[in-house]
PDB file of N, CA, C and O in Angstrom:
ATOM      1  N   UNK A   1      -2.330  25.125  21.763  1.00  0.00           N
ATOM      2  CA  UNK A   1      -3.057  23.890  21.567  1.00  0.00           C
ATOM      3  C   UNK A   1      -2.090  22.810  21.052  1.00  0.00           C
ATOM      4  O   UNK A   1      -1.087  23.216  20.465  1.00  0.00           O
ATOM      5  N   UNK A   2      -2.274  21.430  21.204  1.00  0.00           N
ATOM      6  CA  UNK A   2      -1.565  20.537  20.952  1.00  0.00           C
ATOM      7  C   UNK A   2      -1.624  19.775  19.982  1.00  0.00           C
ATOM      8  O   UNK A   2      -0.797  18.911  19.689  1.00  0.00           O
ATOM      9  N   UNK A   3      -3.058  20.169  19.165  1.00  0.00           N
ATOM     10  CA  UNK A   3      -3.005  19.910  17.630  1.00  0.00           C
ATOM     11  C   UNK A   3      -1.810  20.469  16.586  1.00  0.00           C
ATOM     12  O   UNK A   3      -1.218  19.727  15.803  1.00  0.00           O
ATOM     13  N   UNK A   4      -1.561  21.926  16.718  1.00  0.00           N
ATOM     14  CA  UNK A   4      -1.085  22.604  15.850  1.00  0.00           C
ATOM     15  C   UNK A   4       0.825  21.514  15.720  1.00  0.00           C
ATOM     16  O   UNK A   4       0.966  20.879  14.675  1.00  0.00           O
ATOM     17  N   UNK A   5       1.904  21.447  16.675  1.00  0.00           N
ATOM     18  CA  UNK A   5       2.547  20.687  16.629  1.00  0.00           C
ATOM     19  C   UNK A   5       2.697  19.715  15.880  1.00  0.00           C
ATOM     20  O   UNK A   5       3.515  19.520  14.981  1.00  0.00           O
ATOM     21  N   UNK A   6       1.484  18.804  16.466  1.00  0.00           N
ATOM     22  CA  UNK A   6       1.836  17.291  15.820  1.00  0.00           C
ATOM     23  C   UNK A   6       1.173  17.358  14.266  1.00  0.00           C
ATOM     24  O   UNK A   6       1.679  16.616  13.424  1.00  0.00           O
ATOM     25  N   UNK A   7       0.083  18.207  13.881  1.00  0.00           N
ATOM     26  CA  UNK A   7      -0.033  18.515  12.512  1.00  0.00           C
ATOM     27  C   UNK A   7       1.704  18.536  11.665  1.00  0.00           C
ATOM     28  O   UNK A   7       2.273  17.835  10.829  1.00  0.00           O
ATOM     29  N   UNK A   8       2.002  19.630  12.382  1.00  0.00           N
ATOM     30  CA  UNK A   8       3.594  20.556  11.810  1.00  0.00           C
ATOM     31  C   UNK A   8       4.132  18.855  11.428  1.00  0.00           C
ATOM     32  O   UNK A   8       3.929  18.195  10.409  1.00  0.00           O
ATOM     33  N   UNK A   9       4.929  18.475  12.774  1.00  0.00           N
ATOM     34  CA  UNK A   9       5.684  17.282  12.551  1.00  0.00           C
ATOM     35  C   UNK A   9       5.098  16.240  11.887  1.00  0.00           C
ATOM     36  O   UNK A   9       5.860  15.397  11.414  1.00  0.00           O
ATOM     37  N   UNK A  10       3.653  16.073  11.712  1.00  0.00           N
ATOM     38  CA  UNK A  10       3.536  14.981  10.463  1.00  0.00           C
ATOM     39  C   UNK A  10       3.517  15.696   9.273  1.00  0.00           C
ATOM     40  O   UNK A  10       3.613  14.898   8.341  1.00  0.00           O
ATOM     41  N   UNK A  11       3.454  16.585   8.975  1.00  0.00           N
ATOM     42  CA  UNK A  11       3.787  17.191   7.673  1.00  0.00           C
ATOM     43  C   UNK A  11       5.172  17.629   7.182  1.00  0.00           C
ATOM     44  O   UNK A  11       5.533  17.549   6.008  1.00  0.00           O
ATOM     45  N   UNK A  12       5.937  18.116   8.232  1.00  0.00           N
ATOM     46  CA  UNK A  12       7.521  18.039   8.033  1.00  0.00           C
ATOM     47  C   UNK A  12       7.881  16.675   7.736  1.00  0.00           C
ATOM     48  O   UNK A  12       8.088  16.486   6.538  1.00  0.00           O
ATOM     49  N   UNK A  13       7.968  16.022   8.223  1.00  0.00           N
ATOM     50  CA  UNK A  13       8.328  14.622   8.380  1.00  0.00           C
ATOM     51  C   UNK A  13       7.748  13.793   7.072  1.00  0.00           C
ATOM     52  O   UNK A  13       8.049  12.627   6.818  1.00  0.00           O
ATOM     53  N   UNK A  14       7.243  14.265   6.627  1.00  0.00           N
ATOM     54  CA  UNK A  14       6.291  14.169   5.279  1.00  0.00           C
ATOM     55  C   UNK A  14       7.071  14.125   4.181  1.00  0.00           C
ATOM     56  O   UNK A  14       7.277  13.218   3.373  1.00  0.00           O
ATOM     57  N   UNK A  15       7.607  15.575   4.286  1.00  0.00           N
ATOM     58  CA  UNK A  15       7.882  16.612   3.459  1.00  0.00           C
ATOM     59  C   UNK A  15       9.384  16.073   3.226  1.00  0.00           C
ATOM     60  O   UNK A  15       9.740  16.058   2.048  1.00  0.00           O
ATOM     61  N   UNK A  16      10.268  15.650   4.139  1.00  0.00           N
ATOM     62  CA  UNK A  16      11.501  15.487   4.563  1.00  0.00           C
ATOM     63  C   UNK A  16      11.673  13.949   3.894  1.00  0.00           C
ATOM     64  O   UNK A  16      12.501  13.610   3.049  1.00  0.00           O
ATOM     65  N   UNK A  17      10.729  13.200   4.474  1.00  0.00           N
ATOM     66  CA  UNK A  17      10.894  11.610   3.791  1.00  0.00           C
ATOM     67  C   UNK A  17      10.820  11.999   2.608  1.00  0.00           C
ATOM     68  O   UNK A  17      11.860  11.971   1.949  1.00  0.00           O
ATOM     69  N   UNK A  18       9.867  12.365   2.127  1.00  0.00           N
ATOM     70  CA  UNK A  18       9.850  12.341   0.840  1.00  0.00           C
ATOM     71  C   UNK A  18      11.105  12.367  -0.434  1.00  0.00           C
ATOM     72  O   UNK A  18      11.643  11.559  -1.191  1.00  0.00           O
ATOM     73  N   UNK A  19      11.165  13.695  -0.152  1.00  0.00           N
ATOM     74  CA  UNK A  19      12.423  14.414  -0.798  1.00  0.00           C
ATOM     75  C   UNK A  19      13.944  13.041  -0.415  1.00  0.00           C
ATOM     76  O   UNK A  19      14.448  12.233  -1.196  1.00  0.00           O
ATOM     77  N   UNK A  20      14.205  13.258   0.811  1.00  0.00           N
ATOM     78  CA  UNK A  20      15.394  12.746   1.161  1.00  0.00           C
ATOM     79  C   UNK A  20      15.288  11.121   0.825  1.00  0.00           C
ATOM     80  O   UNK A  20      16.348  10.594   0.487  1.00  0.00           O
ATOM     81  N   UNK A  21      13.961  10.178   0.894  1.00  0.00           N
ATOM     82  CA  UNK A  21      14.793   9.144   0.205  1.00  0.00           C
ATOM     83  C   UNK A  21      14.449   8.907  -1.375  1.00  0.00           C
ATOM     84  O   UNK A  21      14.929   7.931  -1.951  1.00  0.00           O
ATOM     85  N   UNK A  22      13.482   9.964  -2.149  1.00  0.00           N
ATOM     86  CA  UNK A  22      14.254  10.257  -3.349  1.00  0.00           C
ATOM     87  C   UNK A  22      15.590  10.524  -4.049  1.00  0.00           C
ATOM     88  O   UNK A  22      16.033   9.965  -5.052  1.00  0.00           O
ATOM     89  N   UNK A  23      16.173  11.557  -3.263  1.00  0.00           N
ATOM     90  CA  UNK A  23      17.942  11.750  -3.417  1.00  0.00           C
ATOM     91  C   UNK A  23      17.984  10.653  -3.086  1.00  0.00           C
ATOM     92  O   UNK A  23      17.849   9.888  -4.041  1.00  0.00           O
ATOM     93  N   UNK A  24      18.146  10.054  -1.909  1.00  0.00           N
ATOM     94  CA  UNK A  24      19.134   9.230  -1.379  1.00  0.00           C
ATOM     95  C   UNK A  24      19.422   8.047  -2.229  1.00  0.00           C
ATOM     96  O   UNK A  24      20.529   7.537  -2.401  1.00  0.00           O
ATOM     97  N   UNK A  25      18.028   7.590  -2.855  1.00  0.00           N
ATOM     98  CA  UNK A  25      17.319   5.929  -3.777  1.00  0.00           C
ATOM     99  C   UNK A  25      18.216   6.263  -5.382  1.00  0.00           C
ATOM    100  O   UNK A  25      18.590   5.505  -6.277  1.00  0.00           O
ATOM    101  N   UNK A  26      18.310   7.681  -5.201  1.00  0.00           N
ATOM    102  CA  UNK A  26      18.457   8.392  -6.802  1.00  0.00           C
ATOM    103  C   UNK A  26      19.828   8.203  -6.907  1.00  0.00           C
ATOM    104  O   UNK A  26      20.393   8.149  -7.999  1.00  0.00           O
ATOM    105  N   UNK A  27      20.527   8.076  -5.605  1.00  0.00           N
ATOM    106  CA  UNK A  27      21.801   8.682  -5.530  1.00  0.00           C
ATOM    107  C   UNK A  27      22.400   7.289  -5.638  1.00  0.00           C
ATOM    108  O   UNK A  27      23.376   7.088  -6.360  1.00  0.00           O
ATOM    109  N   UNK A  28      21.885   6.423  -5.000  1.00  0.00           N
ATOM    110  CA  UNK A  28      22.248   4.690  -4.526  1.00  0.00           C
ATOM    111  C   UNK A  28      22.196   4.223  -5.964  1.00  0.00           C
ATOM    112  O   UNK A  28      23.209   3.683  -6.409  1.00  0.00           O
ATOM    113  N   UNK A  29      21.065   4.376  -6.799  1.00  0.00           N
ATOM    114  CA  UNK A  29      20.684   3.047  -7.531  1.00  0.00           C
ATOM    115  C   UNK A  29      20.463   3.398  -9.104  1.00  0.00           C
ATOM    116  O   UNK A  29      20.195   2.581  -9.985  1.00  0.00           O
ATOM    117  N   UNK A  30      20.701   5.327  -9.312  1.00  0.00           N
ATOM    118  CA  UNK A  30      20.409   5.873 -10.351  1.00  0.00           C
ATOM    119  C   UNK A  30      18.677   5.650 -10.800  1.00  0.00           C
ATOM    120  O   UNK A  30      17.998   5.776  -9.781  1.00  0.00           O
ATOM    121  N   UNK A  31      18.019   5.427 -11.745  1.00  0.00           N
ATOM    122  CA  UNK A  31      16.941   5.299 -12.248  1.00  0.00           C
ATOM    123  C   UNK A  31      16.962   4.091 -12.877  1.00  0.00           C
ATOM    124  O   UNK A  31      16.975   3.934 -14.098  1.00  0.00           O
ATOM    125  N   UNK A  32      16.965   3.228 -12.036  1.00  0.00           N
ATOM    126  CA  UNK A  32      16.370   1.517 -12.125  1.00  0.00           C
ATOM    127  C   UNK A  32      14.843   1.395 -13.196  1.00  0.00           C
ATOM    128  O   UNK A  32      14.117   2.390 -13.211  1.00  0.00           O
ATOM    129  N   UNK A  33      14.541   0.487 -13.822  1.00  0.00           N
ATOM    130  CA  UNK A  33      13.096   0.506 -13.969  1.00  0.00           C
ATOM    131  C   UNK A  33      12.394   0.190 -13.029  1.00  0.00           C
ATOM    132  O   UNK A  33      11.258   0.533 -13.353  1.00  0.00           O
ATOM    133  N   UNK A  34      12.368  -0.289 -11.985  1.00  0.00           N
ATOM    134  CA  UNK A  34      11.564  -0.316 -10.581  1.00  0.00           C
ATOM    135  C   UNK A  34      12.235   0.849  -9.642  1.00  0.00           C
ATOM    136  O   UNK A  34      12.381   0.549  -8.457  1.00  0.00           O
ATOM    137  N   UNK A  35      12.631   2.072 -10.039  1.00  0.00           N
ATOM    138  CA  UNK A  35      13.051   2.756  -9.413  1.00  0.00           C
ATOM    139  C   UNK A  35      11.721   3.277  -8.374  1.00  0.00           C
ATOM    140  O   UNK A  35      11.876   3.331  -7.154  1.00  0.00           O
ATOM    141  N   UNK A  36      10.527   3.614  -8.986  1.00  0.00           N
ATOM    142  CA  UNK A  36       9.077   4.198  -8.014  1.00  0.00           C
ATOM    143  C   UNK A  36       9.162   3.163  -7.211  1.00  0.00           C
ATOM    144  O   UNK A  36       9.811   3.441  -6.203  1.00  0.00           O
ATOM    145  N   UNK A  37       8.720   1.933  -7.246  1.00  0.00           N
ATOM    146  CA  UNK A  37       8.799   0.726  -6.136  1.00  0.00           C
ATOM    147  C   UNK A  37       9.734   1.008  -5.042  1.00  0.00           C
ATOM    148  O   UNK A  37       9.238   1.104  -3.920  1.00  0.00           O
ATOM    149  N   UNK A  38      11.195   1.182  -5.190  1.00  0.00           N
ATOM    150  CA  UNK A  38      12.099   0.944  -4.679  1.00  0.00           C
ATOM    151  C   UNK A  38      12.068   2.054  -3.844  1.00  0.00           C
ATOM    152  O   UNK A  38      12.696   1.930  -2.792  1.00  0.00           O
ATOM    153  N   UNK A  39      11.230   3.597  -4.138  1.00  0.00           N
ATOM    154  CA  UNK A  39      11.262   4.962  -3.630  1.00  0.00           C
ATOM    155  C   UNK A  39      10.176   5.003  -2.861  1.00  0.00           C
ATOM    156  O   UNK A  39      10.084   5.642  -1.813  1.00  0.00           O
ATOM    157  N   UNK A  40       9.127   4.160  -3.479  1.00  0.00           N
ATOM    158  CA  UNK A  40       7.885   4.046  -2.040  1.00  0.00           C
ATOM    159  C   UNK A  40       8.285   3.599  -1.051  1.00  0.00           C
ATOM    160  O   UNK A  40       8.172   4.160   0.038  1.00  0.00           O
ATOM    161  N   UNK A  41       9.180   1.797  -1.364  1.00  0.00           N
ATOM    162  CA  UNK A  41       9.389   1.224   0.206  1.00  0.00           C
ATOM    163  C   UNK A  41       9.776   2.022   0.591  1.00  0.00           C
ATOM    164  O   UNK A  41       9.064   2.426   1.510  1.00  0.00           O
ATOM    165  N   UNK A  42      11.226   3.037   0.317  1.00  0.00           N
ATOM    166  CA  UNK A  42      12.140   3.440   1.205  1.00  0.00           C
ATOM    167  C   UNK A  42      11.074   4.483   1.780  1.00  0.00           C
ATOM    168  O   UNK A  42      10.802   4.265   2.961  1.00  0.00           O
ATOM    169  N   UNK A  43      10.579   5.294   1.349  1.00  0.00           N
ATOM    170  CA  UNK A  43       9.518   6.381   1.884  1.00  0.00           C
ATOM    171  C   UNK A  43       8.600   5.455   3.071  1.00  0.00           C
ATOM    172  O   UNK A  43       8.748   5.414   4.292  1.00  0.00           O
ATOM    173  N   UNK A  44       7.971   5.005   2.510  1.00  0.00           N
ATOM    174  CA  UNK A  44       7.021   3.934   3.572  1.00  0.00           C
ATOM    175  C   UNK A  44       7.402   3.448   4.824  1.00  0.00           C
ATOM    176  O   UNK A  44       6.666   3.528   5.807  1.00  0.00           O
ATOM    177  N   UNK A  45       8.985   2.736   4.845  1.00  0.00           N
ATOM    178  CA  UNK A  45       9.876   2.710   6.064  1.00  0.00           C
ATOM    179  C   UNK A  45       9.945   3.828   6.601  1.00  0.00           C
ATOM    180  O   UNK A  45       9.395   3.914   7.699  1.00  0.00           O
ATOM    181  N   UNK A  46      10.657   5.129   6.020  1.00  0.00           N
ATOM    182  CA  UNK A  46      10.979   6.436   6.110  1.00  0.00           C
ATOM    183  C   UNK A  46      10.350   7.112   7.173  1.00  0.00           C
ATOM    184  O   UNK A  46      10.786   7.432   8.279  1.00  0.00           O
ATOM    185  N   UNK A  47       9.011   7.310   6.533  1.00  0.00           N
ATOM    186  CA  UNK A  47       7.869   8.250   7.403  1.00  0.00           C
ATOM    187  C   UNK A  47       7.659   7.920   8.603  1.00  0.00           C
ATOM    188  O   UNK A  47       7.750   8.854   9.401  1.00  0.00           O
ATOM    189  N   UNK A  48       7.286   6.428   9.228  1.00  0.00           N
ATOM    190  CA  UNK A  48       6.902   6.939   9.928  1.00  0.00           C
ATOM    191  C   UNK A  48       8.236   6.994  11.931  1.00  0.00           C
ATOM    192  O   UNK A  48       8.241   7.237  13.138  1.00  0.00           O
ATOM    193  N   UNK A  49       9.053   6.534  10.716  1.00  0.00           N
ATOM    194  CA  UNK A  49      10.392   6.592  11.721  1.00  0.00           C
ATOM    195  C   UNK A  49      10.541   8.019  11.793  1.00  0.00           C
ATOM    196  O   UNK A  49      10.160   8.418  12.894  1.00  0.00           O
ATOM    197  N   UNK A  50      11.019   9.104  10.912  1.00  0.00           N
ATOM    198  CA  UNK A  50      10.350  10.531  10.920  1.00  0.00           C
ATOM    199  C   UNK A  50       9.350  10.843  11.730  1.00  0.00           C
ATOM    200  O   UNK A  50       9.712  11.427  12.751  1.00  0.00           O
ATOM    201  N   UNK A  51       8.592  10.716  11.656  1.00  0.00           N
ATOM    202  CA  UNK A  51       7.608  10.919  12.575  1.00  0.00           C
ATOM    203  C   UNK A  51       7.675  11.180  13.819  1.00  0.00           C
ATOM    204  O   UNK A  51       7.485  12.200  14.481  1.00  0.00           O
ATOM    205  N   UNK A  52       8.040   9.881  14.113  1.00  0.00           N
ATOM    206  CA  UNK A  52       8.235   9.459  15.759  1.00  0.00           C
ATOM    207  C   UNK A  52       9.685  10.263  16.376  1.00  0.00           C
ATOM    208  O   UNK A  52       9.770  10.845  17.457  1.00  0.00           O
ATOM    209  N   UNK A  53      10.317  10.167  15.773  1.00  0.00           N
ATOM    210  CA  UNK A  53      11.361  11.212  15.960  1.00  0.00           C
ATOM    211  C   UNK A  53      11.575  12.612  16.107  1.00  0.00           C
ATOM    212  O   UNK A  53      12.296  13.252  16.872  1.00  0.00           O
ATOM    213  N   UNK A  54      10.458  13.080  14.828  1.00  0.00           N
ATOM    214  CA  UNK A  54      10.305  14.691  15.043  1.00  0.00           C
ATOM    215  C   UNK A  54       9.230  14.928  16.535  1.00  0.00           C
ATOM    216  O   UNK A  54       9.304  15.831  17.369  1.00  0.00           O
ATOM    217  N   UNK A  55       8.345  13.865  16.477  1.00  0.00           N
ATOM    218  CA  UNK A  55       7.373  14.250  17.766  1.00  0.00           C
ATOM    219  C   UNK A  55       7.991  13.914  19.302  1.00  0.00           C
ATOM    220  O   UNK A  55       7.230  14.056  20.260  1.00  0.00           O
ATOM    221  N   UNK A  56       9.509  13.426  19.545  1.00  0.00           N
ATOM    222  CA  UNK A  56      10.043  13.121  20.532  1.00  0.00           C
ATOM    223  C   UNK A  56      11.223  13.769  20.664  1.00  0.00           C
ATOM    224  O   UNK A  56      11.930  13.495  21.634  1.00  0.00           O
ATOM    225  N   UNK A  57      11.684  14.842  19.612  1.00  0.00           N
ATOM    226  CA  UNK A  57      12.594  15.524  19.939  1.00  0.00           C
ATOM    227  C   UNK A  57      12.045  17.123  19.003  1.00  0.00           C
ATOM    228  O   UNK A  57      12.678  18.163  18.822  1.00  0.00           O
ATOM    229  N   UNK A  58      11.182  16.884  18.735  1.00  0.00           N
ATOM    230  CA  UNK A  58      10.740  18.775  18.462  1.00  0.00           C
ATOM    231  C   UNK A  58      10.955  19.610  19.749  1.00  0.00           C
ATOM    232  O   UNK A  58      11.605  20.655  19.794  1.00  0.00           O
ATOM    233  N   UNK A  59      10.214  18.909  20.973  1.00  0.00           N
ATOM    234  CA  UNK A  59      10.078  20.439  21.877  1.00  0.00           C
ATOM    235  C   UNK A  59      11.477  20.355  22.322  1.00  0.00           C
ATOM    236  O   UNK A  59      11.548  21.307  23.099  1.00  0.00           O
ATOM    237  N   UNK A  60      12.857  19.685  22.297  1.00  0.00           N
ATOM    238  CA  UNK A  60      13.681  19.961  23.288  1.00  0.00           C
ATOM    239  C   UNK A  60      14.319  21.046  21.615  1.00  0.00           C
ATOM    240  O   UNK A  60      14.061  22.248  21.669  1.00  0.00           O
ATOM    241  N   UNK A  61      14.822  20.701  20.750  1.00  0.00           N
ATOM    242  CA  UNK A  61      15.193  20.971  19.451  1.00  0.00           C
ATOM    243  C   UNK A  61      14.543  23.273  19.410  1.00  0.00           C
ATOM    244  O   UNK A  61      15.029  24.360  19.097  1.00  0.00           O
ATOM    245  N   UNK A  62      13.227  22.693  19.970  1.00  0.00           N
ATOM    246  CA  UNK A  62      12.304  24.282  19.898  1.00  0.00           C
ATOM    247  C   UNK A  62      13.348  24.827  20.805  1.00  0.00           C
ATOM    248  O   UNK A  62      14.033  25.764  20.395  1.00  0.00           O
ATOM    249  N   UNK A  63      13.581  24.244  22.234  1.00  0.00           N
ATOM    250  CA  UNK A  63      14.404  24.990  23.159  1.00  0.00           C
ATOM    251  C   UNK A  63      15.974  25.403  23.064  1.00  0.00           C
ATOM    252  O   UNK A  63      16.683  26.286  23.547  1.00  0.00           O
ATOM    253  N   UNK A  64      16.149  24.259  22.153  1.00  0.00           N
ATOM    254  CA  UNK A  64      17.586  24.818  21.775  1.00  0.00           C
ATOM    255  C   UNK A  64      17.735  25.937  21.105  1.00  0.00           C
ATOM    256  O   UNK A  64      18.442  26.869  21.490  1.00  0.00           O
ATOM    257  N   UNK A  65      16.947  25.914  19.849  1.00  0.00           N
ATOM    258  CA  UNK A  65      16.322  26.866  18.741  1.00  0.00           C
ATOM    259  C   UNK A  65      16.702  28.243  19.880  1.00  0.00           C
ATOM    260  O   UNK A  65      17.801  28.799  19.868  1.00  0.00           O
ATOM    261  N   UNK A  66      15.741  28.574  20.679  1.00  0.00           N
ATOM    262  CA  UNK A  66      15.223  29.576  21.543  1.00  0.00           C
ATOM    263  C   UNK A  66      16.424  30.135  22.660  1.00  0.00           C
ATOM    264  O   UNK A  66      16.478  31.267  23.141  1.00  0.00           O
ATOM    265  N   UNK A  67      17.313  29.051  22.905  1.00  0.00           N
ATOM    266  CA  UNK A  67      18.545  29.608  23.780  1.00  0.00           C
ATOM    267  C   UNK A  67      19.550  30.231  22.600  1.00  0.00           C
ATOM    268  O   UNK A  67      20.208  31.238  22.862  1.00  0.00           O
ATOM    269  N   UNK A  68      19.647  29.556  21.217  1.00  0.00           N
ATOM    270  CA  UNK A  68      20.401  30.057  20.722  1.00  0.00           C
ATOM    271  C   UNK A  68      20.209  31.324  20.220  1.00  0.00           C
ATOM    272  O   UNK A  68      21.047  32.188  19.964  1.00  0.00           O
ATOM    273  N   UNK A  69      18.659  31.341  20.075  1.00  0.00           N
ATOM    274  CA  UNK A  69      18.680  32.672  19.239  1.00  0.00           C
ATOM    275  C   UNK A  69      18.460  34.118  20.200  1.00  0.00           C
ATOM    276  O   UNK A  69      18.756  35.264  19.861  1.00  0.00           O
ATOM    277  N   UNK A  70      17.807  33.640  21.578  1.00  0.00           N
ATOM    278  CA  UNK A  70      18.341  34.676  22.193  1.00  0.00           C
ATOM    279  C   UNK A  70      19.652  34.821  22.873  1.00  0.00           C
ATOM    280  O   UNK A  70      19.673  35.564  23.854  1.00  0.00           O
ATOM    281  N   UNK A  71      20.423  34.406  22.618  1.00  0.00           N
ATOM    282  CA  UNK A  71      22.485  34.432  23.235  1.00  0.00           C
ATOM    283  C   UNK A  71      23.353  35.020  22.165  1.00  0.00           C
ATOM    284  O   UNK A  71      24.312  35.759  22.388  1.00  0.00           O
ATOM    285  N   UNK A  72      22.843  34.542  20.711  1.00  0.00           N
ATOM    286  CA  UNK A  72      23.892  35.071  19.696  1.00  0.00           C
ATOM    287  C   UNK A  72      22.805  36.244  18.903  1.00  0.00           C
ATOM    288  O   UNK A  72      23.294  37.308  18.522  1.00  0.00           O
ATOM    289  N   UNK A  73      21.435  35.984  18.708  1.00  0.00           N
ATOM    290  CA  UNK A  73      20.715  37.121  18.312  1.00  0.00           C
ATOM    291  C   UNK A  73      20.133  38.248  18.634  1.00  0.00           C
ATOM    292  O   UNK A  73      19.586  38.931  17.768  1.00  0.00           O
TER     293      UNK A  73
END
């Protein structure tokens, strides 16, 4: 079914913004007092570029996944 996928990738993509432009905001700017502000925009931009990305390159990414692991595994 074609629900289960795009669930996955908006929740990876979720999961991934999140985290990564925390480090990234954390890493840039240390703990600003508008540091939350500064970690939403970047998240808010973040997601849904994530998004669109994981849902336009998951299935070729699955196939790579799948040649590699049956050739070396």
């Amino acid at each position: 079914m074609m629900k289960q996928p795009m669930i996955f990738s908006l929740l990876m993509s979720f999961v991934l913004s999140l985290l990564m432009t925390l480090w990234i905001t954390w890493i840039n700017l240390g703990l600003p007092a508008n540091f939350l502000w500064l970690w939403a925009k970047a998240f808010m931009l973040a997601w849904p570029a994530a998004a669109c990305i994981s849902f336009l390159f998951a299935p070729k990414v699955h196939q790579l996944t799948e040649k590699i692991v049956s050739k070396w595994l």
